[in-house]
C-alpha positions as CSV (number, residue, x, y, z in Angstrom):
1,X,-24.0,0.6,28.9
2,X,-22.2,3.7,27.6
3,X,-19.9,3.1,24.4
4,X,-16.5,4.9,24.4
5,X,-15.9,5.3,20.7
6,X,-12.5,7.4,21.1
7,X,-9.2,5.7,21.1
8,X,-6.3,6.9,23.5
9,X,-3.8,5.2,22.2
10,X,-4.3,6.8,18.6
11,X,-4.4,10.4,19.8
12,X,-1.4,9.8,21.5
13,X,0.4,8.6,18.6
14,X,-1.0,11.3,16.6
15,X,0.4,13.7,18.8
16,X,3.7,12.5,19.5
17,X,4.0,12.3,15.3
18,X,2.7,15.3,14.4
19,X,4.1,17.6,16.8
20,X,7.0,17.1,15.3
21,X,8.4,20.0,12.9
22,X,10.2,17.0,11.2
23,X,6.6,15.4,9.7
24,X,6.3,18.5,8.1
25,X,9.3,19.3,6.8
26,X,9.1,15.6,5.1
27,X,5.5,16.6,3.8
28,X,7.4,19.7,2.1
29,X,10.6,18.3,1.0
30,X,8.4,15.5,-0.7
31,X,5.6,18.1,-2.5
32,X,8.5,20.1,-3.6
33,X,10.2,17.2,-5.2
34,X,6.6,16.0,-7.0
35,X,6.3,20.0,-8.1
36,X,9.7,20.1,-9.5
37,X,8.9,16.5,-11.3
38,X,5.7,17.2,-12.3
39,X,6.5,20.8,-14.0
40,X,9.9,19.4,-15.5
41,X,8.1,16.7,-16.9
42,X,6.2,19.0,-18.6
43,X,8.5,21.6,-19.7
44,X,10.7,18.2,-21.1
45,X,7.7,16.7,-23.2
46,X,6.7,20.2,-24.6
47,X,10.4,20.8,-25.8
48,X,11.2,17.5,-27.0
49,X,7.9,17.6,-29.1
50,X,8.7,21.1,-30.7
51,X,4.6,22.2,-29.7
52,X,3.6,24.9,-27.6
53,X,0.5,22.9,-25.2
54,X,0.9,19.5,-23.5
55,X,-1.4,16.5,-25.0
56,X,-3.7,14.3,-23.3
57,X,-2.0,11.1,-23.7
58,X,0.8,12.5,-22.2
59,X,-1.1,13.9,-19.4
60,X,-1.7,10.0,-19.2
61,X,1.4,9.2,-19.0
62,X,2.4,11.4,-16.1
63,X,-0.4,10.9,-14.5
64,X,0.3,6.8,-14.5
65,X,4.5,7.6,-13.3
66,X,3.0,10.0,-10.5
67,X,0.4,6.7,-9.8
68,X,3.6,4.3,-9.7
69,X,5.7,6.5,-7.7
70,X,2.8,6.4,-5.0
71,X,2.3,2.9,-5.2
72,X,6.2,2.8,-4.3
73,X,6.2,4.9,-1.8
74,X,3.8,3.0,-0.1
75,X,5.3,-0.3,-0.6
76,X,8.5,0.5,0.6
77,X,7.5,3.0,3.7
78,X,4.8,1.1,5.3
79,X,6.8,-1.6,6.4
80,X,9.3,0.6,8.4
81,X,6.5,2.6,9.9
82,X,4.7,-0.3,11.1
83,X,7.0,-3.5,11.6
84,X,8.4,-1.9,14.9
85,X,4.8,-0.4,16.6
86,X,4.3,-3.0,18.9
87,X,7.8,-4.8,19.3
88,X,9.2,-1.3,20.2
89,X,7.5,-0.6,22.7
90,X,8.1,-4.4,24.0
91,X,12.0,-3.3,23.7
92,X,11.4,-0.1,25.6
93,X,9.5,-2.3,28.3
94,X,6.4,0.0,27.9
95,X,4.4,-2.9,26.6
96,X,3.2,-4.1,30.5
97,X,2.1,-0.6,31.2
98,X,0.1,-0.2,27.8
99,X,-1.4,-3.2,28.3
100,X,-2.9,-2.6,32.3
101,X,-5.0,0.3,30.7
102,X,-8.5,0.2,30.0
103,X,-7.7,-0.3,26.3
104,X,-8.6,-3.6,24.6
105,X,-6.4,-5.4,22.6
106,X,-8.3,-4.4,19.2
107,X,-8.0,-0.4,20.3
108,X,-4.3,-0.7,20.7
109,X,-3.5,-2.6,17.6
110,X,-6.0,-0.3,15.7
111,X,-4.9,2.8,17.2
112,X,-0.9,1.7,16.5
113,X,-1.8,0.9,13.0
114,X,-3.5,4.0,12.1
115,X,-1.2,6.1,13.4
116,X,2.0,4.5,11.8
117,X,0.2,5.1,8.4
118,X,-1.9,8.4,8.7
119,X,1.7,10.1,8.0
120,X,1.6,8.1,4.5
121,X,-2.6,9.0,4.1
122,X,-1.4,12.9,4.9
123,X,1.1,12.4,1.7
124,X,-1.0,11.4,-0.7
125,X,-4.1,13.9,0.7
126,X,-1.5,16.5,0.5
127,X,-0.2,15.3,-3.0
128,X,-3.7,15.7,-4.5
129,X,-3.6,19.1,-5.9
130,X,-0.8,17.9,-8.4
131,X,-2.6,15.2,-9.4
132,X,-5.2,17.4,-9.8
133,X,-3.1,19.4,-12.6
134,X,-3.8,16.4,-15.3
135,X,-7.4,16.9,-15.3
136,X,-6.1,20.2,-16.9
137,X,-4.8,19.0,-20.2
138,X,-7.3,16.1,-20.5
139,X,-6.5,12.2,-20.8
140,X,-7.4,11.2,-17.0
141,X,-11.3,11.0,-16.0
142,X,-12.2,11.4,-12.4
143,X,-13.5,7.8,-12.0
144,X,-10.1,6.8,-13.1
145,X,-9.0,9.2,-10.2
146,X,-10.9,7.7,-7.7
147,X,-10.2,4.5,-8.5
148,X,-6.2,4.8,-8.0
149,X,-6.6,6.7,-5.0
150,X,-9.1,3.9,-3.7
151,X,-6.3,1.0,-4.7
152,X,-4.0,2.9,-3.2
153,X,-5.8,3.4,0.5
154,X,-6.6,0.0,0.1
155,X,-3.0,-1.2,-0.2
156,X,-1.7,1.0,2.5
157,X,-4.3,-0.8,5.1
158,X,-3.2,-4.4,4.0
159,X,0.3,-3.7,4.4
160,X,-0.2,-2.0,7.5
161,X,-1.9,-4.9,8.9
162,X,0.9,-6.5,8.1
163,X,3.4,-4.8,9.4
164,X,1.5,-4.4,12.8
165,X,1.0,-8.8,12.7
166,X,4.6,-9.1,12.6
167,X,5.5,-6.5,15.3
168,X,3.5,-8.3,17.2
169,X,4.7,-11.9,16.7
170,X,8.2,-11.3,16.6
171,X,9.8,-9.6,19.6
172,X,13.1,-7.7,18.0
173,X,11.8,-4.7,15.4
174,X,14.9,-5.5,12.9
175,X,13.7,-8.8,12.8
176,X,9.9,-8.0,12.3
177,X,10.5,-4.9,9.6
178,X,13.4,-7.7,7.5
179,X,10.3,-10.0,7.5
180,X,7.5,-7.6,6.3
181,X,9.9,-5.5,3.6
182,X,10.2,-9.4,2.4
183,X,6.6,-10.2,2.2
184,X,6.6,-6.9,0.4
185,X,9.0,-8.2,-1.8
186,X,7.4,-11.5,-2.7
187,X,3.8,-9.5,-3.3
188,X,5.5,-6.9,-5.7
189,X,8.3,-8.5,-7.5
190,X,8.5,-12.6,-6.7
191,X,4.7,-12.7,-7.9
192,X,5.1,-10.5,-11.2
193,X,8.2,-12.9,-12.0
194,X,6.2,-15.7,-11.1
195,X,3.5,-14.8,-13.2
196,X,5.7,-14.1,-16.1
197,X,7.3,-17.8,-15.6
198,X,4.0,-19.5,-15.5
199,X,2.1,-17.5,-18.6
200,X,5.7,-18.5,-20.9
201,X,5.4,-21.9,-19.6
202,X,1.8,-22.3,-20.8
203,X,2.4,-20.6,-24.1
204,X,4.6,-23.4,-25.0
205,X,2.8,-26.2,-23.4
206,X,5.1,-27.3,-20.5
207,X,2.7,-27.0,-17.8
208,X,-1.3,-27.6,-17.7
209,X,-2.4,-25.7,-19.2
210,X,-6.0,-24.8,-17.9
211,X,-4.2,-25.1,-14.1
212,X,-1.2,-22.7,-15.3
213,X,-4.1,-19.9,-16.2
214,X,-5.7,-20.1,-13.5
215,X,-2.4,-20.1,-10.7
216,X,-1.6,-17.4,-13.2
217,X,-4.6,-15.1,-12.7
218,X,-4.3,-15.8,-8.9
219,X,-0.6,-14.7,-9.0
220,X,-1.0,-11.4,-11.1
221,X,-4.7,-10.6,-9.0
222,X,-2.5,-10.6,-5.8
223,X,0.1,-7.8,-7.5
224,X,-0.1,-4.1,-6.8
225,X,2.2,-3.1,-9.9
226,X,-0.2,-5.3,-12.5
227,X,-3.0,-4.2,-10.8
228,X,-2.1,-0.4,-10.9
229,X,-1.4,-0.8,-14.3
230,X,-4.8,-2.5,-15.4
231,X,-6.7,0.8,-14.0
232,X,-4.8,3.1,-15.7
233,X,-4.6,0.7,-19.0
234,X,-7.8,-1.2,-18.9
235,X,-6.7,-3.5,-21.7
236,X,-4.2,-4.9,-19.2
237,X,-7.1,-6.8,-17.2
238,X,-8.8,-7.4,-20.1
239,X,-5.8,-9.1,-21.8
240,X,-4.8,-11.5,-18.6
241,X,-8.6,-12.2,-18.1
242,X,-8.8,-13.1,-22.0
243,X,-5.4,-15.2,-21.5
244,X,-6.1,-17.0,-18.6
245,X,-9.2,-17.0,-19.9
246,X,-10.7,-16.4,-16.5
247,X,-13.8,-14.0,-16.8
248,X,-13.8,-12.3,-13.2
249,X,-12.0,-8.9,-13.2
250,X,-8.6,-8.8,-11.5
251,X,-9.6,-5.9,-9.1
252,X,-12.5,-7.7,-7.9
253,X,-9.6,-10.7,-6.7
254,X,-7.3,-8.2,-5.4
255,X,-10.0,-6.4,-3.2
256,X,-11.4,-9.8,-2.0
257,X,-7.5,-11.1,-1.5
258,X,-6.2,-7.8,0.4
259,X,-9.5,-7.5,2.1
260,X,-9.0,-11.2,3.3
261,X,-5.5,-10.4,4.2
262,X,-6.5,-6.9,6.6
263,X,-9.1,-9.1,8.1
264,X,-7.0,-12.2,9.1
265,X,-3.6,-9.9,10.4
266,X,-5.9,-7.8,12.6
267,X,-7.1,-10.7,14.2
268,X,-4.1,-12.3,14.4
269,X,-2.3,-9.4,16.1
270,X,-4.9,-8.5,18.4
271,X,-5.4,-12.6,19.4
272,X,-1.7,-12.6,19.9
273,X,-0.9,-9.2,21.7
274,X,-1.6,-10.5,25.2
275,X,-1.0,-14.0,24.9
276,X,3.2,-12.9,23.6
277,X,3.2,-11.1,26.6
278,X,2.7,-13.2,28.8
279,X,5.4,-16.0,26.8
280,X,8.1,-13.0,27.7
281,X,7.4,-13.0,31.1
Protein backbone atom coordinates (compact mmCIF):
# COMPACT_ATOMS: atom_id res chain seq x y z
CA UNK A 1 0.00 0.00 0.00
CA UNK A 2 1.36 3.36 -1.09
CA UNK A 3 1.46 6.25 1.67
CA UNK A 4 0.42 9.72 0.56
CA UNK A 5 2.30 11.91 2.99
CA UNK A 6 1.24 15.42 1.25
CA UNK A 7 -1.72 17.26 2.44
CA UNK A 8 -4.11 19.12 -0.09
CA UNK A 9 -5.84 20.93 2.06
CA UNK A 10 -2.66 22.63 3.65
CA UNK A 11 -1.22 23.75 0.32
CA UNK A 12 -4.24 25.16 -0.46
CA UNK A 13 -4.48 27.21 2.47
CA UNK A 14 -0.92 28.11 2.04
CA UNK A 15 -1.53 29.44 -1.17
CA UNK A 16 -4.73 31.25 -0.81
CA UNK A 17 -2.69 33.13 2.36
CA UNK A 18 0.35 33.74 1.02
CA UNK A 19 -0.44 34.94 -2.26
CA UNK A 20 -1.71 37.61 -0.84
CA UNK A 21 0.49 41.04 -0.98
CA UNK A 22 -1.46 41.82 2.32
CA UNK A 23 0.61 38.84 4.38
CA UNK A 24 3.55 40.60 3.50
CA UNK A 25 2.84 43.94 3.91
CA UNK A 26 1.78 42.82 7.71
CA UNK A 27 5.17 40.86 7.95
CA UNK A 28 6.81 44.49 7.05
CA UNK A 29 4.71 46.83 8.87
CA UNK A 30 5.25 44.48 11.99
CA UNK A 31 9.50 44.12 11.55
CA UNK A 32 9.50 47.73 10.98
CA UNK A 33 7.65 48.53 14.12
CA UNK A 34 10.14 45.83 16.25
CA UNK A 35 13.24 47.81 14.39
CA UNK A 36 12.04 51.10 15.41
CA UNK A 37 11.38 49.59 19.12
CA UNK A 38 14.31 47.80 19.35
CA UNK A 39 16.79 50.72 18.09
CA UNK A 40 14.75 53.41 20.27
CA UNK A 41 15.04 51.26 23.05
CA UNK A 42 18.51 51.48 22.78
CA UNK A 43 19.19 54.97 21.75
CA UNK A 44 16.61 55.75 25.15
CA UNK A 45 18.76 53.51 27.70
CA UNK A 46 22.19 54.82 26.29
CA UNK A 47 20.90 58.52 26.84
CA UNK A 48 19.25 58.18 29.99
CA UNK A 49 22.38 56.47 31.44
CA UNK A 50 24.87 59.29 30.17
CA UNK A 51 27.37 56.15 28.62
CA UNK A 52 28.39 55.64 25.26
CA UNK A 53 27.76 51.36 24.87
CA UNK A 54 24.65 49.43 25.89
CA UNK A 55 25.13 46.95 29.03
CA UNK A 56 24.27 43.41 29.22
CA UNK A 57 21.64 43.47 31.68
CA UNK A 58 19.87 45.73 29.73
CA UNK A 59 20.36 43.68 26.72
CA UNK A 60 18.35 41.43 29.24
CA UNK A 61 15.89 43.46 29.63
CA UNK A 62 15.06 44.05 26.02
CA UNK A 63 15.51 40.98 25.12
CA UNK A 64 12.71 39.67 27.99
CA UNK A 65 10.02 42.86 26.52
CA UNK A 66 10.77 41.64 22.81
CA UNK A 67 9.96 37.81 24.57
CA UNK A 68 6.60 39.27 26.15
CA UNK A 69 5.50 41.08 23.22
CA UNK A 70 5.74 37.67 21.28
CA UNK A 71 4.08 35.77 23.81
CA UNK A 72 1.26 38.46 23.26
CA UNK A 73 1.12 38.38 19.96
CA UNK A 74 0.53 34.99 20.02
CA UNK A 75 -2.03 34.87 22.63
CA UNK A 76 -4.16 37.31 21.26
CA UNK A 77 -3.77 36.35 17.31
CA UNK A 78 -4.15 32.68 17.35
CA UNK A 79 -7.52 32.70 18.44
CA UNK A 80 -8.85 34.83 15.48
CA UNK A 81 -6.87 32.84 12.98
CA UNK A 82 -8.04 29.70 14.04
CA UNK A 83 -11.62 29.90 15.92
CA UNK A 84 -13.33 30.41 12.36
CA UNK A 85 -11.20 27.52 10.06
CA UNK A 86 -13.64 25.02 10.17
CA UNK A 87 -17.06 26.83 11.11
CA UNK A 88 -16.42 29.16 8.14
CA UNK A 89 -16.32 27.08 5.79
CA UNK A 90 -19.60 25.43 7.40
CA UNK A 91 -21.18 29.12 6.99
CA UNK A 92 -19.96 29.24 3.39
CA UNK A 93 -21.55 25.71 2.86
CA UNK A 94 -18.17 24.46 1.51
CA UNK A 95 -17.88 22.07 4.46
CA UNK A 96 -20.02 18.98 2.45
CA UNK A 97 -17.68 19.40 -0.48
CA UNK A 98 -14.46 19.35 1.69
CA UNK A 99 -15.51 16.58 3.39
CA UNK A 100 -16.52 14.08 0.01
CA UNK A 101 -12.62 14.34 -0.86
CA UNK A 102 -10.21 11.78 -0.29
CA UNK A 103 -8.99 13.69 2.73
CA UNK A 104 -9.37 12.13 6.28
CA UNK A 105 -10.66 13.89 8.91
CA UNK A 106 -7.05 14.23 10.78
CA UNK A 107 -5.57 15.79 7.19
CA UNK A 108 -8.20 18.49 7.15
CA UNK A 109 -8.04 19.50 10.78
CA UNK A 110 -4.13 19.33 10.57
CA UNK A 111 -3.85 21.00 7.34
CA UNK A 112 -6.47 23.97 8.66
CA UNK A 113 -4.53 24.28 11.78
CA UNK A 114 -1.17 24.69 10.31
CA UNK A 115 -2.05 26.91 7.90
CA UNK A 116 -4.03 29.39 10.29
CA UNK A 117 -0.80 29.62 12.29
CA UNK A 118 2.28 29.34 9.82
CA UNK A 119 1.45 33.27 9.22
CA UNK A 120 2.31 33.64 13.13
CA UNK A 121 5.55 30.83 12.84
CA UNK A 122 6.61 33.17 9.55
CA UNK A 123 6.58 36.36 12.23
CA UNK A 124 8.59 35.17 14.70
CA UNK A 125 11.13 33.21 11.90
CA UNK A 126 11.23 36.56 10.36
CA UNK A 127 11.66 38.43 13.75
CA UNK A 128 14.78 36.48 14.48
CA UNK A 129 17.49 38.63 13.23
CA UNK A 130 16.46 41.33 15.89
CA UNK A 131 16.52 39.06 18.50
CA UNK A 132 19.62 38.19 17.22
CA UNK A 133 21.02 41.89 17.94
CA UNK A 134 21.25 41.05 21.94
CA UNK A 135 23.63 38.37 21.54
CA UNK A 136 25.65 41.58 20.56
CA UNK A 137 25.99 43.41 23.72
CA UNK A 138 26.00 40.17 25.88
CA UNK A 139 23.39 39.23 28.77
CA UNK A 140 21.24 36.51 26.71
CA UNK A 141 22.97 32.90 26.00
CA UNK A 142 21.80 30.92 23.10
CA UNK A 143 20.17 28.10 25.25
CA UNK A 144 18.22 30.82 26.80
CA UNK A 145 17.29 31.57 23.03
CA UNK A 146 16.26 28.40 22.26
CA UNK A 147 14.38 27.86 25.00
CA UNK A 148 11.93 30.97 24.48
CA UNK A 149 11.61 30.26 20.95
CA UNK A 150 10.75 26.54 21.86
CA UNK A 151 7.94 27.90 24.67
CA UNK A 152 6.87 29.90 22.23
CA UNK A 153 6.20 27.26 19.18
CA UNK A 154 4.95 25.24 21.74
CA UNK A 155 2.22 27.72 22.90
CA UNK A 156 1.25 28.63 19.41
CA UNK A 157 0.37 24.68 18.68
CA UNK A 158 -1.79 24.41 21.92
CA UNK A 159 -3.79 27.37 21.23
CA UNK A 160 -4.14 26.48 17.77
CA UNK A 161 -5.60 23.26 18.73
CA UNK A 162 -7.81 25.11 20.43
CA UNK A 163 -8.99 27.36 18.32
CA UNK A 164 -9.48 24.67 15.54
CA UNK A 165 -11.66 22.30 18.61
CA UNK A 166 -13.91 25.04 18.95
CA UNK A 167 -14.48 25.87 15.25
CA UNK A 168 -15.37 22.63 15.01
CA UNK A 169 -17.84 22.22 17.87
CA UNK A 170 -19.56 25.36 17.52
CA UNK A 171 -21.18 26.18 14.19
CA UNK A 172 -21.20 30.27 14.17
CA UNK A 173 -17.26 31.65 13.96
CA UNK A 174 -18.26 34.72 16.40
CA UNK A 175 -19.41 32.41 18.66
CA UNK A 176 -16.35 29.87 18.51
CA UNK A 177 -13.45 32.86 18.39
CA UNK A 178 -15.65 34.73 21.84
CA UNK A 179 -15.16 31.24 23.35
CA UNK A 180 -11.39 30.53 22.60
CA UNK A 181 -10.14 34.52 23.15
CA UNK A 182 -11.95 33.54 26.64
CA UNK A 183 -10.13 30.34 27.35
CA UNK A 184 -7.21 32.58 26.41
CA UNK A 185 -8.21 34.76 28.97
CA UNK A 186 -8.68 32.42 31.76
CA UNK A 187 -5.01 30.67 30.93
CA UNK A 188 -3.21 34.14 30.91
CA UNK A 189 -4.84 36.42 33.31
CA UNK A 190 -7.77 34.36 35.47
CA UNK A 191 -4.86 31.83 36.40
CA UNK A 192 -1.99 34.38 37.37
CA UNK A 193 -4.86 36.12 39.59
CA UNK A 194 -5.75 32.93 40.82
CA UNK A 195 -2.41 31.99 41.72
CA UNK A 196 -1.81 35.26 43.42
CA UNK A 197 -5.18 34.71 45.59
CA UNK A 198 -4.23 31.24 46.55
CA UNK A 199 -0.26 31.87 47.51
CA UNK A 200 -1.74 35.22 49.90
CA UNK A 201 -4.22 32.92 51.30
CA UNK A 202 -1.60 30.30 52.40
CA UNK A 203 0.87 32.95 53.64
CA UNK A 204 -1.61 33.74 56.18
CA UNK A 205 -3.04 30.49 56.94
CA UNK A 206 -6.66 30.57 55.56
CA UNK A 207 -6.55 27.75 53.39
CA UNK A 208 -4.52 24.27 53.71
CA UNK A 209 -1.96 24.77 53.45
CA UNK A 210 0.05 21.86 51.87
CA UNK A 211 -3.30 21.58 49.28
CA UNK A 212 -3.04 25.53 48.53
CA UNK A 213 0.79 24.89 47.24
CA UNK A 214 0.15 22.43 45.45
CA UNK A 215 -3.30 23.95 43.41
CA UNK A 216 -0.90 26.75 43.43
CA UNK A 217 1.97 25.25 41.41
CA UNK A 218 -0.68 23.64 39.18
CA UNK A 219 -2.20 27.14 38.52
CA UNK A 220 1.07 29.10 37.77
CA UNK A 221 2.64 25.66 35.64
CA UNK A 222 -0.45 26.17 33.38
CA UNK A 223 0.55 30.13 32.70
CA UNK A 224 2.43 31.32 29.74
CA UNK A 225 3.29 34.91 31.37
CA UNK A 226 4.89 33.06 34.74
CA UNK A 227 6.30 30.57 32.68
CA UNK A 228 8.00 33.10 30.12
CA UNK A 229 9.17 34.80 32.93
CA UNK A 230 10.82 31.80 34.84
CA UNK A 231 13.15 31.14 31.56
CA UNK A 232 14.31 34.49 31.26
CA UNK A 233 14.59 34.85 35.28
CA UNK A 234 15.37 31.34 36.53
CA UNK A 235 14.94 32.36 40.12
CA UNK A 236 11.17 32.73 39.30
CA UNK A 237 10.79 28.80 39.08
CA UNK A 238 13.05 28.32 41.56
CA UNK A 239 11.15 30.60 44.07
CA UNK A 240 7.40 29.06 43.35
CA UNK A 241 9.05 25.53 43.39
CA UNK A 242 10.81 26.47 46.86
CA UNK A 243 7.25 28.03 48.03
CA UNK A 244 5.02 25.52 47.09
CA UNK A 245 7.56 23.55 47.96
CA UNK A 246 6.98 21.33 45.00
CA UNK A 247 10.40 20.06 43.60
CA UNK A 248 9.40 19.37 39.86
CA UNK A 249 10.26 22.29 37.52
CA UNK A 250 7.40 24.32 36.18
CA UNK A 251 8.35 23.92 32.49
CA UNK A 252 8.41 20.37 32.80
CA UNK A 253 4.25 20.74 34.01
CA UNK A 254 3.63 23.22 31.35
CA UNK A 255 5.08 20.99 28.55
CA UNK A 256 3.25 17.89 29.97
CA UNK A 257 -0.11 20.17 30.51
CA UNK A 258 -0.06 21.92 26.85
CA UNK A 259 1.21 18.73 25.40
CA UNK A 260 -1.82 17.01 27.03
CA UNK A 261 -4.03 19.84 25.87
CA UNK A 262 -2.68 19.60 21.72
CA UNK A 263 -3.22 15.89 22.02
CA UNK A 264 -6.86 15.86 23.49
CA UNK A 265 -8.29 19.02 21.00
CA UNK A 266 -6.86 17.24 17.98
CA UNK A 267 -8.72 14.32 18.71
CA UNK A 268 -11.55 15.94 19.71
CA UNK A 269 -11.90 18.00 16.46
CA UNK A 270 -11.08 15.46 14.15
CA UNK A 271 -13.67 12.77 16.17
CA UNK A 272 -16.20 15.55 15.85
CA UNK A 273 -15.68 16.94 12.27
CA UNK A 274 -17.94 14.46 10.61
CA UNK A 275 -20.21 13.45 13.16
CA UNK A 276 -21.32 17.84 13.42
CA UNK A 277 -21.90 17.45 10.02
CA UNK A 278 -24.12 15.18 9.82
CA UNK A 279 -26.23 16.88 13.23
CA UNK A 280 -26.58 20.00 10.59
CA UNK A 281 -28.05 18.15 8.10
Amino acid sequence: MKMNFTNPVLSKELKLRFRSSKSFTGILFYLIAMCIFVFGFIYVTIKVNGTSYFRPDESLILFSILAFIQLGLILFTTPGLTAGTISTEREKQTLPILLTTSQSSFQIILGKLLSSIAFLLLLIVAALPIYSLVFLFGGTSPQEFVLVFAFLFITLLAIGSIGVMFSTLIRRTIVAMIVTYGTMLFLSLITAFIFLLVMQLSVFGQTGVQTSSYFGYFIASINPGILMASLLSPSVGVGITDFTNVKFPIWASYLIFYSIVTVVSLFIAVKGLRVNMKRSK
